[in-house]
N, C-alpha and C positions, 0 to 999 in steps of 0.2 A: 504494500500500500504506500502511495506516496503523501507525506503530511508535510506541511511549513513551519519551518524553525527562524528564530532570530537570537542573534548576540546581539545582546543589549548592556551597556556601560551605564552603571549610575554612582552616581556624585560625583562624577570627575568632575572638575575646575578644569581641567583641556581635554584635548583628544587622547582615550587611551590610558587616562587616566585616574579611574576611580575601581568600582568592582563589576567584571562583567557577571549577569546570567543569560543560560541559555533558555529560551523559550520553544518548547516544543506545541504547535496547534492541534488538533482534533483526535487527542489522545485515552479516545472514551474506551478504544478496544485492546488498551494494553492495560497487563496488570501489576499489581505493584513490583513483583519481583522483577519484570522487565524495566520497570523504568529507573528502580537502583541498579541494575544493570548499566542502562544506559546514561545514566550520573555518571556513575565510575570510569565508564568507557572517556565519556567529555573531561572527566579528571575537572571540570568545574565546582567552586567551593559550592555551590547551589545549581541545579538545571529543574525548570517548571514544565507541570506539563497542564494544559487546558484542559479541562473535561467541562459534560453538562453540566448547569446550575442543577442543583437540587429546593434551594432557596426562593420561593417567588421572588423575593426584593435583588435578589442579584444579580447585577448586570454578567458575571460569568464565575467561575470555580474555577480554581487553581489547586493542585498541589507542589509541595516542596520538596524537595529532596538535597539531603549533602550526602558526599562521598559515602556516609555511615548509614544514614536513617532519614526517614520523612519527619519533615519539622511540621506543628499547628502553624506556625506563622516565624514569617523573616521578613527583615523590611528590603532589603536592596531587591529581595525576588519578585517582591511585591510592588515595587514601582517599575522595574522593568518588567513586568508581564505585563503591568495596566498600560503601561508604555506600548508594547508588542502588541497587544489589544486593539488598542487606537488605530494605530497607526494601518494596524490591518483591517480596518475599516468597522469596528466594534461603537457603538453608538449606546452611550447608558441610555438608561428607562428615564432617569430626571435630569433637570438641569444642575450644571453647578456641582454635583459630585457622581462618583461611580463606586458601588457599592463592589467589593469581593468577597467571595465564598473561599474558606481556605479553614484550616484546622480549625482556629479561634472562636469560627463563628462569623460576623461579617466584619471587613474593614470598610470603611468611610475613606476615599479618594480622592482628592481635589487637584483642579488645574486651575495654577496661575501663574500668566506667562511661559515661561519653557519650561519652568519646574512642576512635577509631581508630587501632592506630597499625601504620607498617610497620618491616618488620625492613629497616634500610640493606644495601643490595647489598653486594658488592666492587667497590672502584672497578676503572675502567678506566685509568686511567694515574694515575699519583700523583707524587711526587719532586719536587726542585727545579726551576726554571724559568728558561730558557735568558734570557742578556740582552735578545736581540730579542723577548721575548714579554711580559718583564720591562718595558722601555720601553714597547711599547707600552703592555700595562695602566697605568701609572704617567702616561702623557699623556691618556689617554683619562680617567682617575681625575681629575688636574690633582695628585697627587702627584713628591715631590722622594725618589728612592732612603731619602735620611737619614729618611723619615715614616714607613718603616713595619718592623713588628717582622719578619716573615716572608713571602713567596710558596711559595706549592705548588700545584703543580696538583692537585687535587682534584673529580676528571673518574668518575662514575658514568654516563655515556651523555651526558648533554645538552653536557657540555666545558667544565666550568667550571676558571677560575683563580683560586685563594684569594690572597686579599691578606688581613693580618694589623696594624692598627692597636693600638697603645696603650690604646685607650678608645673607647666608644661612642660621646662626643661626637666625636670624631675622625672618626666612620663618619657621624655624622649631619650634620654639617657639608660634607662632599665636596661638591661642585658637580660631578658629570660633565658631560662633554663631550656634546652634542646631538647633533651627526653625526660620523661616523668612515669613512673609505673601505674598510675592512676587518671581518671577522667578528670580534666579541667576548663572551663570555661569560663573567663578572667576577662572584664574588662577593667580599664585601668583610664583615669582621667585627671587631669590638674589644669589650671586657670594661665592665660595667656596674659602678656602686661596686657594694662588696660587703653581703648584706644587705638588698638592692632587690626589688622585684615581678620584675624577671627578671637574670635574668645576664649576656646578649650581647646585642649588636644586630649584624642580619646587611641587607646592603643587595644586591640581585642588579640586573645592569645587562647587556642583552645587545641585540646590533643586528637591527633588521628587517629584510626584502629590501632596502629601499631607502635603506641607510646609516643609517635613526637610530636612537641612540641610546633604549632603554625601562627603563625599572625594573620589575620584578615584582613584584607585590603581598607576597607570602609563596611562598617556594620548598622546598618540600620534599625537592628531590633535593639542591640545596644545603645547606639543612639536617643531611642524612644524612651527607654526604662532610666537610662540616666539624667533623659532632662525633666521626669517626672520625681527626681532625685534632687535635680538642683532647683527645680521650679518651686517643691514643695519642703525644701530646706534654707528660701531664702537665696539662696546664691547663684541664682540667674531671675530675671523680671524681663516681661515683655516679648524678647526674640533675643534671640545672636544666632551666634554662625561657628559652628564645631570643623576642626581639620582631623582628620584618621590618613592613616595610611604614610607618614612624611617620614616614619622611619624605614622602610621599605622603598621608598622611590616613586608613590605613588600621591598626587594631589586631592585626594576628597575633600569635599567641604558639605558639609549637613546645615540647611538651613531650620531654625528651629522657633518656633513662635507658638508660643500659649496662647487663645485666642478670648474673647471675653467668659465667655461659657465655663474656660476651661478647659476645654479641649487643646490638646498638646499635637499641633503639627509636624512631622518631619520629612524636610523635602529635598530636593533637589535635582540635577542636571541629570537626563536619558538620553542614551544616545544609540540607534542603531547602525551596529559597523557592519555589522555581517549578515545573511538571509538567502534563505533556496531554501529547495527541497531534499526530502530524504526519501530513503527507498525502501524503509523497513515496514 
C-alpha cells in the first residue's frame, strides 16, 4: 500500500535546526507492533502515525511513538503532525483552534502567524521528589544537593524530573553521565540574564533501551510541564521564550505564554523539509 509521510522540524530558530518528527498518513491498517517497528527502523527520537478520530470533537488522532514505547502525549510530535495535517490539506471542524486525539485525551491547537502552538496538558504526577530519585538525578547530572535551586517532578506522560539550577550557564555546563543502569528522564532548567534573546535554557536527558544516556534536541512536553512550574512558582509572568538544544549544536526556541484563562501555550516554528511516498 502506498501512504504519505512528512519530516517535519519544530522549534528551530533556522533551517534544520530544532527537533525533526516523522509523520506517517492513513495508518488505520497497521498495528502497533508495526509501527514500533517502523520508529526504530526511522531511528527518529519520535515518528507519528494518523489514524481515524475516535472523538467526535477531533479534528484527527495521532499516535506517538519513540524508539522504546508509544507515549499519551509529546509536544514537538504534536505540533509537527498538526503541522503535517494542515499543510496536507486537513481543515478543523472550528475556527481558531484544532483539537487532537492522542493518549491524553484531547489537545487544544492554535495558529498564530507561523507558529503552532499547544495548550500544556495537566500533569500526571507533580510535587516534591523522594531522596532516592533525588540522588539518583543529581549523579547521573554529576551535580552536589548544594547546586541546585529546586526538584519536582514535573511528569505530563513521558516522566520527567525537573531539576532547577541558578542560571543557564549552570544548565549549559552539566556534563551528564553517558551510561546509567536505570531509567531516567531528567529535564534540567536555569534562568538566562535578564533582557536577553531568550529567558531559560532547558536541557532534556533521558536513557535508551540499552543504558545510554541521550539528550533531546528541543522537548516540548518538557517545555509544557516546566513552564507550569515557573508560571505557578512565580518565576516567569506573562510569556518568554525558552532555548533547548544549544549544547548539542542545535537552535530551539519554545515560545511560551500563559494566557488570561490560564491556559499555558507552547509554540513554535514547523517546518517541512522532506515528503513522498512509501511503499509498505
Amino acid at each position: 500500500m502506498s501512504r504519505q509521510f512528512q519530516l517535519v522540524d519544530v522549534f528551530g530558530k533556522d533551517d534544520f535546526s530544532g527537533n525533526p518528527v516523522a509523520v506517517v498518513f492513513a495508518a488505520d491498517d497497521l498495528d502497533t507492533e508495526t509501527m514500533q517497528r517502523i520508529t526504530r527502523w526511522l531511528n527518529l527520537s519520535e515518528t507519528t502515525f494518523l489514524v481515524p478520530a475516535t472523538e467526535s470533537e477531533a479534528d484527527y488522532h495521532v499516535r506517538i511513538f519513540t524508539l522504546q514505547r508509544e507515549l499519551p502525549f509529546a509536544g514537538h510530535p504534536t505540533l509537527g503532525t498538526c503541522h503535517a495535517w494542515l499543510e496536507a490539506g486537513g481543515r478543523p471542524k472550528r475556527d481558531g483552534v484544532i483539537l487532537q486525539q492522542c493518549g491524553v485525551g484531547l489537545v487544544p491547537i492554535q495558529r498564530g502567524g507561523e507558529r503552532l502552538a499547544f495548550a500544556a496538558p495537566p500533569l500526571v504526577r507533580s510535587g516534591p521528589v523522594d531522596q532516592a530519585d533525588l540522588d539518583e538525578a543529581l549523579e547521573v547530572l554529576g551535580l552536589a544537593p548544594g547546586d541546585i535551586v529546586e526538584a519536582r517532578w514535573v511528569d505530563n506522560g513521558p516522566g520527567w524530573l525537573g531539576i532547577m539550577l541558578d542560571s543557564a550557564e549552570r544548565v549549559l555546563a552539566l556534563e551528564p553521565k553517558r551510561h546509567h543502569k536505570g531509567r531516567v528522564d531528567l529535564g534540567v532548567v536555569g534562568p538566562h540574564p535578564a533582557d536577553g534573546e531568550v529567558d531559560f535554557e532547558l536541557r532534556a536527558i533521558f536513557s535508551d533501551p540499552h543504558g545510554a544516556l541521550l539528550e533531546d534536541p528541543v522537548t516540548g512536553s518538557l517545555n509544557a510541564s516546566v513552564a507550569q512550574w515557573l508560571f505557578g512558582s512565580g518565576r516567569a509572568r506573562g510569556r518568554y521564550v525558552a532555548a533547548q538544544g544549544t549544547a548539542i549544536g542545535r537552535t530551539g526556541r519554545i515560545h511560551v505564554e500563559q494566557a488570561d484563562d490560564s491556559t499555558i501555550w507552547i509554540g513554535g516554528n514547523t517546518r517541512t523539509f522532506f515528503q513522498g511516498s512509501s511503499t509498505f
